[in-house]
LUMMIKE-295149 format. One record per residue (C-alpha): residue number from 1; residue in one letter; y, z, x. Coordinates in steps of 0.25 Angstrom, whole numbers. Layout:
# residues N
ATOM    n  res      y      z      x
ATOM  NUM    A      Y      Z      X
...
# end
This chain:
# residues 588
ATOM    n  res      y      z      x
ATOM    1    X    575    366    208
ATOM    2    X    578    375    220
ATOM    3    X    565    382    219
ATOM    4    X    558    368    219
ATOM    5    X    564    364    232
ATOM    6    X    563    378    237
ATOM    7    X    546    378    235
ATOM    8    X    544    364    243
ATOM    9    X    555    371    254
ATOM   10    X    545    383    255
ATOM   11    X    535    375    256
ATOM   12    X    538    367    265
ATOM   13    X    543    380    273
ATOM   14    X    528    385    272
ATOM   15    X    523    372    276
ATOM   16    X    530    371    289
ATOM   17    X    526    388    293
ATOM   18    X    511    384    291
ATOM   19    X    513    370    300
ATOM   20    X    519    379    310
ATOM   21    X    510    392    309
ATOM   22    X    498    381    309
ATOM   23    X    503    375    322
ATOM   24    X    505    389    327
ATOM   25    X    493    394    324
ATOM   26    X    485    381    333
ATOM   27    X    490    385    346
ATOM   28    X    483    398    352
ATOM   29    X    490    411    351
ATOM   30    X    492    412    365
ATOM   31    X    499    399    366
ATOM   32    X    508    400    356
ATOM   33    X    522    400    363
ATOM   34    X    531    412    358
ATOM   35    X    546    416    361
ATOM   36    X    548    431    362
ATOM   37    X    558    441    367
ATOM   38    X    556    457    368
ATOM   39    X    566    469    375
ATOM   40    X    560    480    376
ATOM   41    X    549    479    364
ATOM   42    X    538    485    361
ATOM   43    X    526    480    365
ATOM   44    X    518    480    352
ATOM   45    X    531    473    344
ATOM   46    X    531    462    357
ATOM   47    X    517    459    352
ATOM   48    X    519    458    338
ATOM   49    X    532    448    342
ATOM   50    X    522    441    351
ATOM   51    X    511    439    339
ATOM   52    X    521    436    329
ATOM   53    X    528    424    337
ATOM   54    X    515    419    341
ATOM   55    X    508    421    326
ATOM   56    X    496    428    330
ATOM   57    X    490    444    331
ATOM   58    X    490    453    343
ATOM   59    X    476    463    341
ATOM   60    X    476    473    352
ATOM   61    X    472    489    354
ATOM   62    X    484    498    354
ATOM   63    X    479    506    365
ATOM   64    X    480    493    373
ATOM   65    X    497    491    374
ATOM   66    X    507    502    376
ATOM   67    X    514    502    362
ATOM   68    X    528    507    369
ATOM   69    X    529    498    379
ATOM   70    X    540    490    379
ATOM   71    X    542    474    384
ATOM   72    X    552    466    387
ATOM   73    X    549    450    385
ATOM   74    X    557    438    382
ATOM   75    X    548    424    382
ATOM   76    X    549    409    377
ATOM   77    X    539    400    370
ATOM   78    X    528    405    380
ATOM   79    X    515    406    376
ATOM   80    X    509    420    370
ATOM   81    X    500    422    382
ATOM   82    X    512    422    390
ATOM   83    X    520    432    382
ATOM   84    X    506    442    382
ATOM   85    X    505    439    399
ATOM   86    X    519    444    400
ATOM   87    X    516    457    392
ATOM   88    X    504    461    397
ATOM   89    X    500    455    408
ATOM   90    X    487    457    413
ATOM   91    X    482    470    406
ATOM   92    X    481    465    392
ATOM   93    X    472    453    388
ATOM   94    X    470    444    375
ATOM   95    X    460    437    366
ATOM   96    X    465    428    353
ATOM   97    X    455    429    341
ATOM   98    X    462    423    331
ATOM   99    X    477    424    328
ATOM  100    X    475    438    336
ATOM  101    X    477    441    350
ATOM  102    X    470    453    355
ATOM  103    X    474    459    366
ATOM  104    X    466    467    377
ATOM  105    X    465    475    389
ATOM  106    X    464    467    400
ATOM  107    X    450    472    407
ATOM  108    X    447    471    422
ATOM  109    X    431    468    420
ATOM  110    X    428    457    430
ATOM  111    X    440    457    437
ATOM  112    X    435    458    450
ATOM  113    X    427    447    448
ATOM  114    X    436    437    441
ATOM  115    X    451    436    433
ATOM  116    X    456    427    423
ATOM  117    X    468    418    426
ATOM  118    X    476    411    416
ATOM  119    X    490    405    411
ATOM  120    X    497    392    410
ATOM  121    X    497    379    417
ATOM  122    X    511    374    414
ATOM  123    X    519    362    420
ATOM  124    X    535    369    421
ATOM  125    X    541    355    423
ATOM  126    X    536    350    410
ATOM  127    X    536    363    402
ATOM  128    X    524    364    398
ATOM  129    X    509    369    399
ATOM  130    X    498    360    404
ATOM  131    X    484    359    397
ATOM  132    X    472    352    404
ATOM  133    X    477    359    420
ATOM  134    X    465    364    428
ATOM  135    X    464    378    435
ATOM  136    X    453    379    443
ATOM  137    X    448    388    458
ATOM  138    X    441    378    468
ATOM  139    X    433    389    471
ATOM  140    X    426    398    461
ATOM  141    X    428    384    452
ATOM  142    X    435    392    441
ATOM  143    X    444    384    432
ATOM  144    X    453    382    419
ATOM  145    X    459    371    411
ATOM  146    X    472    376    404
ATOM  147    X    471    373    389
ATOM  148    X    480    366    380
ATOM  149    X    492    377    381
ATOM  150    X    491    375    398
ATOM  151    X    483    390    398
ATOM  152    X    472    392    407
ATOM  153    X    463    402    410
ATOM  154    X    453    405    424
ATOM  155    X    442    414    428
ATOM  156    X    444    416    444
ATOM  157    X    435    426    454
ATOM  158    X    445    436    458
ATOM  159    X    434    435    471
ATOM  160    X    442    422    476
ATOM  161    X    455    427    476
ATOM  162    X    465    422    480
ATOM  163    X    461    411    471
ATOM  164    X    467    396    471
ATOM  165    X    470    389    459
ATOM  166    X    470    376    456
ATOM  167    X    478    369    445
ATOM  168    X    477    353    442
ATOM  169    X    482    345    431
ATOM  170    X    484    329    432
ATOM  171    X    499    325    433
ATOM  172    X    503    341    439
ATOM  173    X    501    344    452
ATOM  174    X    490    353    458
ATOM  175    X    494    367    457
ATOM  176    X    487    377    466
ATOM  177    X    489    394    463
ATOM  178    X    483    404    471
ATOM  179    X    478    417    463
ATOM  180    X    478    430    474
ATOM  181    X    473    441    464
ATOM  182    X    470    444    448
ATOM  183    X    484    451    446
ATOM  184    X    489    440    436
ATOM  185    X    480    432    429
ATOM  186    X    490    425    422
ATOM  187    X    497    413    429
ATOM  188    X    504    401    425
ATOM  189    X    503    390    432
ATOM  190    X    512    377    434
ATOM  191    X    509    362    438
ATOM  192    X    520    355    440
ATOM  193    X    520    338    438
ATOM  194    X    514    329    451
ATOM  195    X    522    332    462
ATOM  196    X    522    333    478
ATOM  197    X    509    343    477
ATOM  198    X    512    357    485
ATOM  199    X    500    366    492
ATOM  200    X    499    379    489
ATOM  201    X    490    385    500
ATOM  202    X    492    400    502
ATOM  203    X    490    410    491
ATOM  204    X    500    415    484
ATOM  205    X    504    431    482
ATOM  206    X    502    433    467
ATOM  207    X    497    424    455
ATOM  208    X    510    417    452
ATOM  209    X    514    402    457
ATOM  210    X    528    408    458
ATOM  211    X    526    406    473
ATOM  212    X    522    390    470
ATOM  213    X    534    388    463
ATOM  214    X    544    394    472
ATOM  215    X    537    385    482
ATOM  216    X    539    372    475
ATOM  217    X    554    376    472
ATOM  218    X    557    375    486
ATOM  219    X    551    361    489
ATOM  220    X    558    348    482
ATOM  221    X    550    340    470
ATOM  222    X    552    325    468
ATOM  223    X    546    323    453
ATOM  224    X    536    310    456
ATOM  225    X    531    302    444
ATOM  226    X    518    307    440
ATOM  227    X    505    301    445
ATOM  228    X    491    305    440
ATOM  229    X    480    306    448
ATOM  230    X    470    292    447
ATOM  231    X    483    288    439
ATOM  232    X    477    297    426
ATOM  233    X    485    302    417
ATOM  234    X    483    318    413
ATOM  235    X    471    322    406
ATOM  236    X    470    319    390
ATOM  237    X    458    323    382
ATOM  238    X    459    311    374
ATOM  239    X    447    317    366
ATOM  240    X    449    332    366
ATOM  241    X    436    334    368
ATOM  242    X    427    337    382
ATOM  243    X    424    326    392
ATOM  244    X    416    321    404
ATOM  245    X    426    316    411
ATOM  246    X    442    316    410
ATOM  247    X    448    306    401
ATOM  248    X    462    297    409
ATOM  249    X    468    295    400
ATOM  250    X    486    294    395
ATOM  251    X    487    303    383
ATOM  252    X    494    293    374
ATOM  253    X    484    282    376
ATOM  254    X    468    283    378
ATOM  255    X    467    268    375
ATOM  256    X    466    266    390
ATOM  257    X    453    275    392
ATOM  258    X    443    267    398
ATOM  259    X    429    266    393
ATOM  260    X    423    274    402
ATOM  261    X    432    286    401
ATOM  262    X    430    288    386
ATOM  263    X    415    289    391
ATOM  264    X    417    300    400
ATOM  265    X    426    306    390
ATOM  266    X    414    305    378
ATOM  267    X    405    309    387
ATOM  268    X    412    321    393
ATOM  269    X    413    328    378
ATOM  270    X    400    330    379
ATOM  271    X    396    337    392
ATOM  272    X    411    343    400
ATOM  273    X    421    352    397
ATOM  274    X    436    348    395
ATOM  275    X    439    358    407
ATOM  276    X    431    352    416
ATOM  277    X    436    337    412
ATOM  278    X    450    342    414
ATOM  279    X    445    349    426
ATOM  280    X    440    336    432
ATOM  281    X    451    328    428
ATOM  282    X    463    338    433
ATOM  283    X    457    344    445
ATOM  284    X    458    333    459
ATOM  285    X    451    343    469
ATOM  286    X    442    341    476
ATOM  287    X    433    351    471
ATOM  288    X    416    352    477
ATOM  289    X    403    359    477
ATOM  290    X    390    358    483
ATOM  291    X    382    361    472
ATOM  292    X    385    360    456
ATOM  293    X    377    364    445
ATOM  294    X    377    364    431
ATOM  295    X    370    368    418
ATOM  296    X    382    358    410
ATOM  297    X    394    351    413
ATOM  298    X    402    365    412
ATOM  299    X    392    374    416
ATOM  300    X    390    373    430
ATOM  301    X    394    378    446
ATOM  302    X    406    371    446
ATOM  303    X    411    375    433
ATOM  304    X    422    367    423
ATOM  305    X    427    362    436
ATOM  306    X    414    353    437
ATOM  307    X    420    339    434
ATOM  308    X    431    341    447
ATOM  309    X    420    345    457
ATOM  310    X    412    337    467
ATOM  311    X    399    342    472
ATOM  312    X    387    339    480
ATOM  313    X    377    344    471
ATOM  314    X    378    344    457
ATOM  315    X    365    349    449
ATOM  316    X    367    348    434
ATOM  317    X    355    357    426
ATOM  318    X    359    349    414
ATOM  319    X    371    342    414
ATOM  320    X    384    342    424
ATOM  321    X    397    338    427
ATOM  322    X    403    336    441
ATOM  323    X    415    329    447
ATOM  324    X    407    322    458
ATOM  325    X    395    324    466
ATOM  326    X    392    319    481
ATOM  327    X    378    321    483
ATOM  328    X    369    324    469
ATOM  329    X    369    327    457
ATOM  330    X    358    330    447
ATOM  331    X    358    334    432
ATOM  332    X    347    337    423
ATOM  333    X    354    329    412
ATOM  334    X    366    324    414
ATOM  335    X    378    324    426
ATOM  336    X    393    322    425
ATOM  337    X    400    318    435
ATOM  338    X    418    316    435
ATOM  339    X    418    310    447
ATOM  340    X    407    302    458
ATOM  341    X    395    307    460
ATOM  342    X    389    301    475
ATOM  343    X    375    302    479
ATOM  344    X    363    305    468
ATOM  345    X    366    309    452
ATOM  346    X    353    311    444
ATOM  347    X    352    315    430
ATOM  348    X    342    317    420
ATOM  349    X    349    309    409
ATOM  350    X    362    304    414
ATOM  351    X    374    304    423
ATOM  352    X    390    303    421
ATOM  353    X    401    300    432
ATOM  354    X    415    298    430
ATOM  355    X    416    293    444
ATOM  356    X    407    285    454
ATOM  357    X    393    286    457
ATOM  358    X    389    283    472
ATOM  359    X    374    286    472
ATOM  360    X    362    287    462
ATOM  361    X    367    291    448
ATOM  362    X    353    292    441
ATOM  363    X    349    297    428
ATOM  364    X    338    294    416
ATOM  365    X    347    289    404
ATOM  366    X    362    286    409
ATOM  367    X    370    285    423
ATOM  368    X    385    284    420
ATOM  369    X    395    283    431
ATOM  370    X    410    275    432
ATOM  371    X    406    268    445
ATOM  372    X    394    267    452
ATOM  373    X    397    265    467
ATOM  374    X    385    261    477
ATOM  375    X    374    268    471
ATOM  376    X    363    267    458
ATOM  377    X    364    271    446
ATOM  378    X    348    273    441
ATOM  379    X    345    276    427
ATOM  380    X    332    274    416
ATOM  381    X    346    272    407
ATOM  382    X    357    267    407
ATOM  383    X    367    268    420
ATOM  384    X    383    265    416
ATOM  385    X    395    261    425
ATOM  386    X    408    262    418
ATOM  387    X    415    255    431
ATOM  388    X    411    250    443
ATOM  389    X    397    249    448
ATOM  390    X    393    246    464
ATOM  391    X    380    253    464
ATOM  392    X    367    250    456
ATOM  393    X    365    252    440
ATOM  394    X    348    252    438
ATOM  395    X    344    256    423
ATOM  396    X    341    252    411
ATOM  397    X    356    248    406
ATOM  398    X    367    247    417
ATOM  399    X    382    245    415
ATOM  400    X    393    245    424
ATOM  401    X    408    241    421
ATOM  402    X    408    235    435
ATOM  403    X    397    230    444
ATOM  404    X    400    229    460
ATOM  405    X    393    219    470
ATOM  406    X    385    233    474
ATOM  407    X    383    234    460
ATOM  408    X    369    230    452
ATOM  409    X    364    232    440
ATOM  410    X    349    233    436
ATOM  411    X    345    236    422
ATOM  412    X    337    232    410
ATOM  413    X    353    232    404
ATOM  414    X    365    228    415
ATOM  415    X    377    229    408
ATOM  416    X    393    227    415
ATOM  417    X    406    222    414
ATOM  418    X    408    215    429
ATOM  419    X    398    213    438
ATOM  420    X    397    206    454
ATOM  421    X    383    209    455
ATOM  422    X    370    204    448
ATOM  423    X    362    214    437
ATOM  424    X    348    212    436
ATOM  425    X    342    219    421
ATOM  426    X    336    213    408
ATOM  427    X    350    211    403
ATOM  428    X    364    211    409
ATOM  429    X    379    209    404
ATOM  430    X    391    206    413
ATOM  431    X    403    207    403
ATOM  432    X    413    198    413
ATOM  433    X    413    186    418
ATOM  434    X    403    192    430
ATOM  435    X    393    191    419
ATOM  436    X    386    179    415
ATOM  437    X    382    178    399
ATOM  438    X    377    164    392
ATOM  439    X    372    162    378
ATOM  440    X    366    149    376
ATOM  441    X    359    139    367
ATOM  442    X    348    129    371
ATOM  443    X    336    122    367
ATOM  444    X    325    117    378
ATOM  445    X    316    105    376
ATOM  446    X    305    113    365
ATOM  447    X    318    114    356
ATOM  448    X    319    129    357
ATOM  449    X    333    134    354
ATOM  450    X    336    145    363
ATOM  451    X    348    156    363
ATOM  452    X    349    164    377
ATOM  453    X    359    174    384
ATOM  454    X    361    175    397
ATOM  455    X    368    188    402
ATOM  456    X    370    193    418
ATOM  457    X    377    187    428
ATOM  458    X    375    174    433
ATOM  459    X    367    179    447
ATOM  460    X    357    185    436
ATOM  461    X    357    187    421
ATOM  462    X    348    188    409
ATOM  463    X    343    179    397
ATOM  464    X    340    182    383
ATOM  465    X    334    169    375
ATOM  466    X    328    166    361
ATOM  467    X    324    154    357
ATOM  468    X    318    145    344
ATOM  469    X    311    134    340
ATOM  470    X    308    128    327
ATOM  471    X    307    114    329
ATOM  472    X    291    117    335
ATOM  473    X    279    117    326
ATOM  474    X    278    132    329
ATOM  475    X    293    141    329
ATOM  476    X    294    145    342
ATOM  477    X    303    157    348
ATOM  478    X    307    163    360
ATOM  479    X    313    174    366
ATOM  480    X    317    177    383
ATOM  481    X    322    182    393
ATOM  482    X    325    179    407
ATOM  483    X    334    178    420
ATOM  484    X    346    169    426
ATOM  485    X    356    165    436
ATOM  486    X    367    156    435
ATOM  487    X    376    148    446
ATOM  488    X    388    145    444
ATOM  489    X    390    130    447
ATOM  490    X    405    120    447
ATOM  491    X    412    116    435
ATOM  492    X    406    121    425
ATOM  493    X    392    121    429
ATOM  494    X    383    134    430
ATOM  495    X    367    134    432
ATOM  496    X    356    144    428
ATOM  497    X    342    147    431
ATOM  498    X    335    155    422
ATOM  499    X    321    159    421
ATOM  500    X    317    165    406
ATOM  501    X    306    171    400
ATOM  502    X    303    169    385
ATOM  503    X    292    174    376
ATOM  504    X    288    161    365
ATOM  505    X    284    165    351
ATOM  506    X    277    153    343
ATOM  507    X    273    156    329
ATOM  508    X    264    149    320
ATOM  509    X    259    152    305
ATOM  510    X    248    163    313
ATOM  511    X    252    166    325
ATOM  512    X    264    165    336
ATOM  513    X    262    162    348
ATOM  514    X    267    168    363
ATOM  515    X    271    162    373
ATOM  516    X    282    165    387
ATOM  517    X    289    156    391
ATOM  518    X    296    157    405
ATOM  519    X    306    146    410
ATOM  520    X    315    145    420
ATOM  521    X    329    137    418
ATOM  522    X    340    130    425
ATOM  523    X    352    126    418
ATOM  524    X    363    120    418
ATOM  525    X    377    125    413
ATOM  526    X    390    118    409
ATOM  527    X    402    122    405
ATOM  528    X    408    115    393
ATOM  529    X    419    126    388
ATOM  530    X    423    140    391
ATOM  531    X    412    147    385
ATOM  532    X    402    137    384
ATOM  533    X    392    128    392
ATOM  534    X    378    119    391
ATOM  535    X    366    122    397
ATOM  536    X    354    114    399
ATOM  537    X    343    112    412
ATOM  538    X    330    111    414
ATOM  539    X    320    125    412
ATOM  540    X    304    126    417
ATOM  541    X    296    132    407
ATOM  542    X    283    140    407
ATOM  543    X    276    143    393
ATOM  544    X    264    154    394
ATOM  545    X    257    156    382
ATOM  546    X    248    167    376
ATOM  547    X    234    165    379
ATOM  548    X    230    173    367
ATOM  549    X    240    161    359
ATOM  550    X    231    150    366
ATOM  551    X    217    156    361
ATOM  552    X    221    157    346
ATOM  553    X    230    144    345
ATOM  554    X    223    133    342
ATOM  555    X    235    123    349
ATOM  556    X    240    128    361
ATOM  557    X    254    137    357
ATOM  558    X    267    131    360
ATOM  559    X    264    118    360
ATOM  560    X    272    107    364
ATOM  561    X    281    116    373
ATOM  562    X    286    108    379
ATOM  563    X    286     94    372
ATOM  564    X    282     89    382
ATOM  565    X    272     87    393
ATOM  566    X    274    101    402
ATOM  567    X    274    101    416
ATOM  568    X    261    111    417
ATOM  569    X    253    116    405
ATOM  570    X    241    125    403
ATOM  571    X    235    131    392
ATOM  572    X    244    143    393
ATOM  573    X    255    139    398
ATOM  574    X    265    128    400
ATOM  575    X    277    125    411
ATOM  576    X    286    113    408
ATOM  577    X    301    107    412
ATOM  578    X    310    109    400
ATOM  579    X    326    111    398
ATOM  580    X    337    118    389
ATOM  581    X    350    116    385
ATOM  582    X    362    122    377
ATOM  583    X    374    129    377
ATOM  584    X    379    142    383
ATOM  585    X    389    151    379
ATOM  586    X    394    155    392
ATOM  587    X    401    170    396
ATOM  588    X    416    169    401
# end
């Protein structure tokens, strides 16, 4: 019975090391946090310590380390990059293959030219690292995003020494650290939660921020309540994946992203970086150039810090990413912009802006922008507004969330939620009560039931009709399109003019016959419960026939239309008085 209980005990034993050498085994070697203490050990025992309490291999050449030398260390839970920093300092270096770290001489080959700077951006009043911070020069446009453990790692020209660092994170405050030479180039760096900012102007004498915080321990600190820039909560990659533009979003509740950010966000997989979406969510600088050009949204002058820098100039080979652009910016397929873009943007197939557009944004296929201020949007495509739009919308489909008095849409498609101005195009929808909509059904004095939509608003807006006729000798059917206005009269009361064009078909046992039909309408419109009205008026009519219709019929086609005797009639055509009436399904 023992032996039972004891297999499903061992078992259970093994079970648990494999779940905890498993979630050992996913965090890199170099972050896995150890605890060790050494007096006076040997060099190689201290490695084998090190690898053992870490799980991994150390590969290295003999010849590399003095065997006999002797170190004295005592550390807790800190990283294993820590631990090696402490022991060798500059002069060995590491690559991880595998579960093997291998150590190597630390060359000097390009020293002269640039170093390697790299540690952790931690937060000491919370106790922990910070992922997802930017480092980055203004200069040379050099710049890192720490990883997941808060580690970092930056290439700077030794050439611009004494070199100032910038370090942004939303929530911390800006932390600023001057670099005077390539002595250490290993720092760790802290950002401490949103409080009265501090300057740093002159440089400091070695690599450490020692100096900083012994200047902050001398002034007093009143911890306020947090406040996020734009009142956005820090960045979440909600999808883990790449993205055009930064997603703002709570981390316990993406239900509250709007539609137009989970655009950019599906968007941005495709073309930028998630440095450079971090970059241009964290970094608030005012960051310029005169000239930007790229080959792709990361390879470029301006380098994964594109999407936080403004220029003059942006010239985009294929496709390019920017923060914002002042005078012009042309791309041989497509432009990205996070922020505005003022003056001209032309691309070969399309252009996306975060921000506002104040100028031409032109392109063959699609113009994307989240306001249009005064300006055109000009495209054989389609053009898109996710807010507001105060300038001009002209293509083939339009849409706007918002449209402005100096607003105007012109399209074969005019699509948008609210509107104050009028949009002239084939079709046009206005989802509020801005808009004017109307499905009715009538029947005119040749007993033709019709069906139409009307859609617009009521300055100007488009018709759709059918109608059918089997009462006649001959079936008779029609379909049109035409245009109207409505005014808005007392208690109830609404009038429309409408001027419609339809094209007739009346069939026989051979032949059906053609014919347009253009009349103009005025009706009246009452109100007889929420949703509902009648409709009825007078409507001048003019019938044109086919010549080719008269030669071959033997009586002359649509006959008796109307019933009775018209005011003017010919061989081809006829003008008459009729009427309609019906009911209407009326918009809110």
């Amino acid at each position: 019975m023992i032996a039972y209980y004891l297999k499903y005990i061992a078992f259970i034993i093994c079970f648990l090391l494999l779940i905890t050498h498993s979630s050992l085994g996913q965090i890199p070697i170099l972050e896995r946090n150890i605890s060790v203490r050494f007096n006076n050990d040997r060099i190689t025992e201290v490695l084998d310590v090190i690898a053992d309490e870490g799980d991994f291999y150390f590969s290295y050449n003999s010849n590399l380390i003095d065997g006999d030398k002797r170190i004295d260390l005592a550390v807790t839970n800190r990283p294993v990059r820590d631990v090696l920093k402490q022991i060798f300092g500059t002069s060995i270096s590491y690559k991880v293959r595998g579960q093997y770290v291998i150590l190597l001489k630390n060359t000097t080959e390009n020293q002269n030219l640039h170093f390697i700077l790299s540690g952790y951006i931690v937060a000491p009043d919370e106790g922990i690292k910070l992922p997802d911070a930017s480092i980055y020069e203004k200069t040379s446009l050099a710049s890192a995003v720490s990883n997941q453990y808060g580690f970092y790692k930056i290439k700077l020209l030794t050439k611009k020494f004494p070199i100032r660092l910038s370090i942004s994170k939303p929530g911390y405050e800006r932390q600023v650290v001057w670099i005077k030479n390539a002595q250490n180039d290993y720092l760790n760096i802290e950002l401490i939660s949103e409080k009265k900012a501090i300057v740093y102007e002159t440089p400091f004498e070695d690599n450490s921020i020692e100096q900083m915080e012994a200047f902050k321990r001398r002034h007093q600190y009143i911890e306020p309540i947090p406040v996020f820039k734009d009142n956005r909560p820090p960045f979440v990659d909600a999808a883990g994946d790449e993205s055009f533009h930064p997603v703002f979003v709570s981390a316990d509740s993406l239900a509250y992203r709007t539609d137009w950010e989970k655009f950019k966000d599906e968007v941005g997989k495709f073309f930028v970086r998630r440095s450079q979406r971090i970059n241009a969510f964290n970094i608030n600088d005012t960051l310029n150039q005169k000239l930007q050009v790229s080959l792709l949204p990361f390879l470029g002058t301006n380098r994964l810090l594109s999407g936080s820098i403004i220029n003059d100039f942006s010239i985009n080979i294929l496709m390019g990413y920017s923060g914002g652009v002042r005078k012009l910016e042309v791309g041989g397929l497509l432009n990205g912009v996070h922020h505005d873009v003022e003056g001209v943007q032309i691309a070969g197939l399309g252009n996306v802006v975060g921000g506002e557009v104040r100028g031409l944004q032109m392109s063959t296929l699609l113009n994307i922008t989240g306001n249009l201020g005064r300006g055109l949007q000009l495209s054989s495509g389609i053009n898109l507004v996710a807010n507001t739009a105060n300038g001009w919308q002209v293509g083939l489909v339009n849409f706007a969330q918002n449209v402005g008095k100096k607003g105007k849409q012109i399209g074969l498609l005019n699509i948008s939620e609210t509107t104050e101005s009028t949009p002239f195009g084939l079709l046009s929808f206005v989802s509020s009560s801005d808009g004017y909509k109307r499905l009715e059904l009538t029947v005119d004095e040749n007993e033709t039931g019709s069906v139409t939509f009307k859609t617009g608003v009521r300055k100007f807006y488009n018709i759709l009709t059918i109608g059918y006729n089997f009462l006649r000798t001959r079936e008779l059917f029609s379909a049109g399109y035409g245009i109207g206005r409505a005014y808005e009269m007392n208690h109830g009361w609404m009038l429309n003019t409408d001027l419609v064009a339809n094209v007739m078909v009346e069939y026989d046992a051979f032949n059906p016959n053609v014919g347009t039909l253009l009349k103009f309408d005025v009706s009246f419109e009452k109100q007889i419960a929420k949703n509902a009205a009648i409709t009825f008026g007078p409507s001048l009519k003019a019938l044109f026939i086919d010549r080719y219709n008269v030669a071959t019929w033997q009586s002359k086609p649509f006959s008796r239309m109307p019933t009775y005797t018209p005011l003017f009639a010919t061989e081809h055509s006829t003008f008459w008085l009729g009427f309609q009436m019906g009911l209407r399904i009326r918009s809110k």
